[in-house]
N, C-alpha and C positions, 0 to 999 in steps of 0.2 A: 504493500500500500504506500509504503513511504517512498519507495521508488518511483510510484505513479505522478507523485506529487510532487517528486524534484524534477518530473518529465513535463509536468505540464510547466510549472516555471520557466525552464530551460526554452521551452519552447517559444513561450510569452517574451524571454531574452534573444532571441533569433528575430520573431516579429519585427519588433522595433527597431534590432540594429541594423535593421537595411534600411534604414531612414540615412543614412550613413552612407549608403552605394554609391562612389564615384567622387566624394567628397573628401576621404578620411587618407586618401594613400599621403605617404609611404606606410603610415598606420593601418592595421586590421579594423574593420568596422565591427568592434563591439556594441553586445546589447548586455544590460545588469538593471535586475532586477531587487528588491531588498521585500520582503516579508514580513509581518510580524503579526503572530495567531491568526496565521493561515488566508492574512489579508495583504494585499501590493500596497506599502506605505511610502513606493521610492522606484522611479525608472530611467535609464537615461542609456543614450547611446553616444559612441563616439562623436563629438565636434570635428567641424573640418581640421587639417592639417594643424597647428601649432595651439588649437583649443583643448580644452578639456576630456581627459579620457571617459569611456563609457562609467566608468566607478565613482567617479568625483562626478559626474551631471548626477547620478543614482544619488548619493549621498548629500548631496545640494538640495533634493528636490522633495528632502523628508523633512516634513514640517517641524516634527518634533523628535528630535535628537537624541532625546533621554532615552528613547525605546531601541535606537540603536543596536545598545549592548545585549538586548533580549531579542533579535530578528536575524533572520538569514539572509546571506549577500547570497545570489544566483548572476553567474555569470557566462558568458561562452567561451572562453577563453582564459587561459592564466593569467592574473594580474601582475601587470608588471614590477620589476623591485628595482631597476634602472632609475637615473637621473639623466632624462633627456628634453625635451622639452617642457614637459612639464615633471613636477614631483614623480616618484614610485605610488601606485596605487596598493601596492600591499602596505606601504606604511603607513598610508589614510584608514584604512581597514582598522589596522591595529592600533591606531592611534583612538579609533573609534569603538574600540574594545566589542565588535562585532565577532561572538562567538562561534560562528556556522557560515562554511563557505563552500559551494557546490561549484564547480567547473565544469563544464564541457569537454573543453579540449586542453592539453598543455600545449603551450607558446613553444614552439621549433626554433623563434629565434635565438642564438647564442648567447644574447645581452639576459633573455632572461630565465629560457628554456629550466623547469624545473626550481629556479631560485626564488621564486613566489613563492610557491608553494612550501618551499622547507623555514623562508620567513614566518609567514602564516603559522606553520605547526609548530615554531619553535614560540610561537608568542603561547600556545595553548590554545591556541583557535583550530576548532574541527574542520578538517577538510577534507570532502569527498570529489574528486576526479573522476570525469567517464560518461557522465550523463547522459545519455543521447551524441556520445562521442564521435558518431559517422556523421549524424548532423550538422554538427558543431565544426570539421572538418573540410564538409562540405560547402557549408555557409563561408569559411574562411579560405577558400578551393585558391583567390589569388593571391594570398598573403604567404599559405604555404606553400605552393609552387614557386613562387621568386625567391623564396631561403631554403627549400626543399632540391627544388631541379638546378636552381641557379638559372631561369631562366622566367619569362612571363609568363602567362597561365594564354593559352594561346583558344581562340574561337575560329574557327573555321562558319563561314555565312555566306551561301548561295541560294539564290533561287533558279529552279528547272521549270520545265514545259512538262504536261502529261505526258510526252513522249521523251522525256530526257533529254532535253537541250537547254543550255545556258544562254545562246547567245544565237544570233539566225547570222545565216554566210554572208548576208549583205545588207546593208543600211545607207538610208540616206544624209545622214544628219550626226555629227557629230555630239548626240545624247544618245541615251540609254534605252532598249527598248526594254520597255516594262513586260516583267513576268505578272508579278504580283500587283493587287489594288492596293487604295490607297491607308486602308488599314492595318496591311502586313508593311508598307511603307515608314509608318508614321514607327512602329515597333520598332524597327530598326534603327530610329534616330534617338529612342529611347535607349537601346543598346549604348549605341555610340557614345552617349551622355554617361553611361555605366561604366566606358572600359577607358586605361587610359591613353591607348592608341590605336588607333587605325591604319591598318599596310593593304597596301595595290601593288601590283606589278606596273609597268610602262605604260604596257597594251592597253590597259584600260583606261588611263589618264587620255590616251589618244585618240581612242575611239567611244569614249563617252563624257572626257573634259569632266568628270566631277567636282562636287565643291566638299566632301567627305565631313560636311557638318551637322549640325543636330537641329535645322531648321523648321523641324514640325514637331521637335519637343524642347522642353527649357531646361538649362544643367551648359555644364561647361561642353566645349569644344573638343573634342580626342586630341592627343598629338598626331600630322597623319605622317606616317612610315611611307616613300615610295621605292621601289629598287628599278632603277635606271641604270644599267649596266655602263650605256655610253653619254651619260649627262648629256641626253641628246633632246629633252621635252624642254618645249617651251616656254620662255616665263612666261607669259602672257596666260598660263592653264591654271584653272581656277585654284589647282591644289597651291598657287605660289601666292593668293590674294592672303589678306592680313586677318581674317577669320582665325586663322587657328596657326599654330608654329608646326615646319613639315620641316622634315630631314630623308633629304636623299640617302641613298645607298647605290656606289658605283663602283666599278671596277679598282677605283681606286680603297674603296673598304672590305671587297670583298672577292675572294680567289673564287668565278665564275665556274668553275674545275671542278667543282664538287662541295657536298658538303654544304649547298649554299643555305636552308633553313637552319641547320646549327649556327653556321657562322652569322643569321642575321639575329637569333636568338640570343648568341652572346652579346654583339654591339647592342641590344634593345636593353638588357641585364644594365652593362656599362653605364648603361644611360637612365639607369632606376626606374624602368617601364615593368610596371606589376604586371599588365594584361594587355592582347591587345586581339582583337576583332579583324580576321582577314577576311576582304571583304571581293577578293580576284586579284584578276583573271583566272580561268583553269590553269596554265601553267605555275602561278604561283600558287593556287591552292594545293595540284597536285605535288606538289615542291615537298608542302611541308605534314601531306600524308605519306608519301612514301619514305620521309626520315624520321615519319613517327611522331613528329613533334608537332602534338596537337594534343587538346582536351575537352574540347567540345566541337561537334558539329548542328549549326542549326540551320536546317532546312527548307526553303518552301517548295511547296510543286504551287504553280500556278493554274487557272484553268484556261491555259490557252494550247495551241498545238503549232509546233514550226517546222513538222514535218523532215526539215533537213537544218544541219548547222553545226556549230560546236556542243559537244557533250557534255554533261558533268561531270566533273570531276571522279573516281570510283576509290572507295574508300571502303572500310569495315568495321563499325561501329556498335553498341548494344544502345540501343533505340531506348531513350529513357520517359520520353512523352509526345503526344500529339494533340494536336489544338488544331479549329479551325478558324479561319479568321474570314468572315462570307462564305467565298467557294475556293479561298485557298487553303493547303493545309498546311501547319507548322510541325516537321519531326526535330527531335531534338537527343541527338545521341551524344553517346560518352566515347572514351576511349578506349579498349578492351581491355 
């Protein structure tokens, strides 16, 4: 029973901390929740960048303080015991003489991995780790792939024709021909605003001039990634307008020989990119399934048919949900 009820918490901690998505890096978007006789006295999720951790808005946002030391801290993540921006949240905790602390997941970081926790138990405060720990892992999917793989938590995103094509053999107009309505559109800028970069190949700068922004939702700008082999695109293409900051990638960063999804993985790391949303060509999406390096693929089929043209991309994935959006459908797989 008591398990049931550190799961429903945990969970109410997850909720909220996505209020945080796209906001919180180089930080994990924490949710912390505080209890007291079985009632939510206290909730808070990570602040943007150099603000408040999820533990200190939680502990702020409890009227009365005296009841502190009789309630439980629920959290997703290990509190940190570092001095980096702000204070250590395990020493707010203890300071707060909060006797019960439930975690989700432990922090993989090295600053803190593990040292929460041994503060915490050494003050006398209870602490259970685990909670819905696949959860809690998952919610944290970019924070731990960038200190995990050493590299960004990477999205693979296309849309196909009912007949599997990306793209038709010819076109008039240097724009995009649409697979998807304006629904599955609008989703994807929602994305964008999620992750903190966005990468193209050449091909597609040139044959559909994108603006790789989040102009039918509100949230910041991706950074956008392009790989330009021979610094041969145009200033003049939307991806060089002042909307958002873009970095090339050319021959001069990268050995075209092989290897080239690692090697943009690593420069993306260098450059403290948590995540980033590949958004094409087939050739670059194919890139970076046949080196594996991916973790998400999400999918649309459109309801249209092109008969003839470029493929999609062929990959192998365990399909984790499907949504439809009108008459288009959304799959949405993992990595094996």
């Amino acid at each position: 029973m008591l398990v049931k009820i550190h799961e429903k918490y945990i969970k109410r901690c997850i909720e909220i901390a996505k209020n945080g998505l796209g906001t919180t890096r180089p930080n994990p978007m924490v949710g912390c929740v505080i209890v007291h006789n079985n009632t939510i006295i206290g909730e808070g999720f990570t602040s943007p960048y150099g603000g408040n951790h999820a533990e200190v808005n939680a502990i702020n946002s409890v009227k009365d303080k005296s009841i502190l030391n009789q309630s439980i801290l629920y959290v997703t993540l290990e509190p940190c015991s570092h001095y980096g921006k702000t204070p250590p949240c395990s020493h707010l905790i203890i300071d707060h003489q909060i006797p019960e602390v439930v975690i989700g997941t432990v922090d993989i970081h090295s600053k803190v991995s593990g040292k929460g926790i041994e503060k915490l138990k050494a003050s006398g405060c209870k602490v259970s780790v685990g909670v819905l720990e696949k959860a809690c892992q998952w919610h944290h999917k970019r924070f731990f792939a960038f200190h995990q793989k050493q590299r960004p938590y990477i999205i693979l995103k296309w849309a196909e024709t009912l007949d599997g094509f990306i793209a038709p053999n010819y076109k008039n107009e240097q724009k995009p021909v649409w697979i998807t309505n304006e629904f599955s559109r609008q989703l994807v800028h929602q994305w964008r605003a999620q992750e903190h970069a966005i990468l193209v190949g050449s091909t597609t700068v040139l044959e559909d001039n994108p603006l790789l922004t989040i102009r039918d939702w509100t949230g910041q700008n991706p950074i956008r990634i392009v790989i330009d082999k021979k610094k041969k695109l145009p200033k003049t293409s939307n991806i060089f307008n002042s909307d958002a900051e873009t970095f090339v990638f050319s021959e001069s960063d990268i050995d075209f020989k092989a290897n080239i999804a690692s090697q943009i993985c690593s420069l993306l790391h260098q450059k403290n990119i948590q995540s980033v949303i590949i958004e094409g060509g087939k050739k670059t999406l194919q890139t970076f399934v046949n080196e594996n390096l991916w973790d998400e693929a999400r999918v649309f089929t459109g309801n249209v048919m092109f008969n003839q043209g470029l493929k999609a991309p062929v990959f192998s994935g365990k399909l984790q949900s499907t949504q439809q959006l009108n008459k288009d459908i959304l799959n949405i797989y993992t990595h094996d």
